[in-house]
C-alpha positions as CSV (number, residue, x, y, z in Angstrom):
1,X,22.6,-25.8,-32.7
2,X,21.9,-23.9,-36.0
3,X,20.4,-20.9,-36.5
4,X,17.9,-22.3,-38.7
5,X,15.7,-22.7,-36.8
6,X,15.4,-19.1,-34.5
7,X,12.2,-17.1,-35.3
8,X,12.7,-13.2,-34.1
9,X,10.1,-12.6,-31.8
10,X,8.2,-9.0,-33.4
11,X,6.3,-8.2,-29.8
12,X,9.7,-8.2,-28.2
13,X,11.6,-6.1,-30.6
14,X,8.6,-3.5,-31.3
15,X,8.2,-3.3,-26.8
16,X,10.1,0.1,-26.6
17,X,7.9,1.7,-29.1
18,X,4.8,1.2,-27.6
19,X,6.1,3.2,-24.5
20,X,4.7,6.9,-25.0
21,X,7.5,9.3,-23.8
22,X,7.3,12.9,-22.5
23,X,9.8,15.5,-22.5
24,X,10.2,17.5,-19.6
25,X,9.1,21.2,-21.2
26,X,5.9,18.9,-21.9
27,X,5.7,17.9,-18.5
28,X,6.7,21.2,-16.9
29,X,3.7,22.6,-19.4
30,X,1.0,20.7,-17.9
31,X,2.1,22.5,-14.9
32,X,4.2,20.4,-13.3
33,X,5.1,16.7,-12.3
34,X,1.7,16.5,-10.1
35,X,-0.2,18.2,-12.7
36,X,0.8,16.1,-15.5
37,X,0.2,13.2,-13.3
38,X,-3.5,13.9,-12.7
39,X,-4.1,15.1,-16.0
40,X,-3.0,11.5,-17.7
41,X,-5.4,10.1,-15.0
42,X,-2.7,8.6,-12.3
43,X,-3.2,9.2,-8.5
44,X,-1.0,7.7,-5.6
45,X,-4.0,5.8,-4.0
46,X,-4.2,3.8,-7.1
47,X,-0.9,3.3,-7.3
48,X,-0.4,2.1,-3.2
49,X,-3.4,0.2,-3.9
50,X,-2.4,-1.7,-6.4
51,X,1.2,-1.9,-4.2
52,X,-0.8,-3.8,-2.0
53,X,-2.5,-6.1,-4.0
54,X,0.7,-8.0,-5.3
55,X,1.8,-10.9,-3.2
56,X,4.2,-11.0,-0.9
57,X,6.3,-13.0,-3.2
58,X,7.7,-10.3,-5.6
59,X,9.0,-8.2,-3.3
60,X,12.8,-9.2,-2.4
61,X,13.1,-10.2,1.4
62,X,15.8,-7.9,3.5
63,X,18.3,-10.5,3.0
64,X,18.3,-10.0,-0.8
65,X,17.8,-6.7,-0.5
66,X,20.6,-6.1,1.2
67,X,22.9,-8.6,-0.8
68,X,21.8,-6.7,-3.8
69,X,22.4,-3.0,-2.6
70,X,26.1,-4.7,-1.6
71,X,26.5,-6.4,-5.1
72,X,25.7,-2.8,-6.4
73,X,28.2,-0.9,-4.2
74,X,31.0,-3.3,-5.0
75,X,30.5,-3.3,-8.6
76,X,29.9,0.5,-9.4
């Protein structure tokens, strides 16, 4: 395996910078975390409802849950 052939992939490398950050004096500006929420248009019921709309699937069961909130504690 050479590394002739190994294109970098640009959408991977440029993913962080397409992520619009906010300091906290920004968000404590807007009047708070709730505040700043609704003003870039978020609510909880969207949120929960699209929560809901994800199959059962990607959520871990309790068994892996719990095996990873061990792994975690044993590994700190």
């Amino acid at each position: 395996m050479g590394k002739t052939g190994i294109k970098p992939v640009e959408e991977a490398q440029n993913s962080l910078f397409k992520v619009k950050t906010y300091s906290v004096s920004e968000i404590l500006a807007a009047g708070g975390t709730t505040a700043f929420a609704n003003q870039m248009g978020k609510n909880l019921q969207h949120t929960i409802m699209r929560l809901k709309a994800l199959p059962k699937e990607d959520f871990l069961t309790d068994e892996e849950a719990n095996a990873a909130l061990e792994y975690l504690k044993n590994n700190k």
